[in-house]
N, C-alpha and C positions, 0 to 999 in steps of 0.2 A: 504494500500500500504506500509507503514512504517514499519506495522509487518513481512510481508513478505520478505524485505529488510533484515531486522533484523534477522528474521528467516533461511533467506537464508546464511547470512554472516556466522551466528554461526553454518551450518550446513558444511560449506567449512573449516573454522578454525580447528572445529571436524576433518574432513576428512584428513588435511594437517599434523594434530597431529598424527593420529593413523596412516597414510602412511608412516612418519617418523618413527614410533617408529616400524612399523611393518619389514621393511626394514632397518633400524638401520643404516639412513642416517645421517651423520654428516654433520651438517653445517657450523665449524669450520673447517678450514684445517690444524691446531695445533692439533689437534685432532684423526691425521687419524690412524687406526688399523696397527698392523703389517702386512702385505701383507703375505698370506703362499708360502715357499719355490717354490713349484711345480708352482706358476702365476708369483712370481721373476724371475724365470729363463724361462718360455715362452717368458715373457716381454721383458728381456735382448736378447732372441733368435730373436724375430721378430725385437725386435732395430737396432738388428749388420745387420741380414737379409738387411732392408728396408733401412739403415741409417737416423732412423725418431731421429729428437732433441727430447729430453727429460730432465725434470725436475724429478731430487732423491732426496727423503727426507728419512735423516738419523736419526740412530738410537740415536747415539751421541748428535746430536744441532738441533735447531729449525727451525735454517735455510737451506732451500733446494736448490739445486744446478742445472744447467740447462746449460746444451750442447749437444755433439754428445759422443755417448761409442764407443770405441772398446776392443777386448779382449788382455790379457796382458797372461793370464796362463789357468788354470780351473777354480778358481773362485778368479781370482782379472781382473779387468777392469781396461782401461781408462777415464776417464770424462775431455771433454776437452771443453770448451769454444765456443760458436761461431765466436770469433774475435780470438782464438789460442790465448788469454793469457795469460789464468787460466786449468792448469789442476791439477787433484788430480787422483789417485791410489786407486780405489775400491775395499774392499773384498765384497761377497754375505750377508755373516755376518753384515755388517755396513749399508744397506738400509733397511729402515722402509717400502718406497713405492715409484712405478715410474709408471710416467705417462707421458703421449702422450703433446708437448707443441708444 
């Protein structure tokens, strides 16, 4: 029974490894890829679209940023707070990645 246990464990750990590595998941979120142009600007389209809050993480600092967008030009935005604030003036250029919060 113990073998099996043991057997089993190190055949899941196997599996957890080579699905991470196959898929080139990070586990870190200091970590994350630049996002390419063409899913930045989906992202930003379906945001303004739905008015869904989101978290940007810049290209600049570590620290990432979380409110509601709206558009300002052709690629600079708003990022505004959920209490109105804090906002900051986005170019397309300065997000690393945005996601759904």
């Amino acid at each position: 029974m113990q073998n099996k246990q043991s057997y089993l464990s190190e055949i899941t750990k196997t599996f957890k490894t080579n699905y991470d590595r196959f898929f080139e998941i990070v586990r870190n979120t200091h970590q994350i890829k630049q996002m390419p142009t063409f899913q930045l600007n989906y992202f930003i389209q379906k945001t303004l679209e739905n008015h869904f809050p989101i978290t940007i993480e810049f290209n600049d600092q570590n620290n990432e940023q979380s409110g509601y967008l709206s558009k300002i030009s052709a690629d600079r935005y708003l990022l505004t707070s959920d209490d109105n604030h804090f906002s900051r003036i986005v170019k397309l250029s300065e997000i690393k990645a945005i996601r759904k919060y």
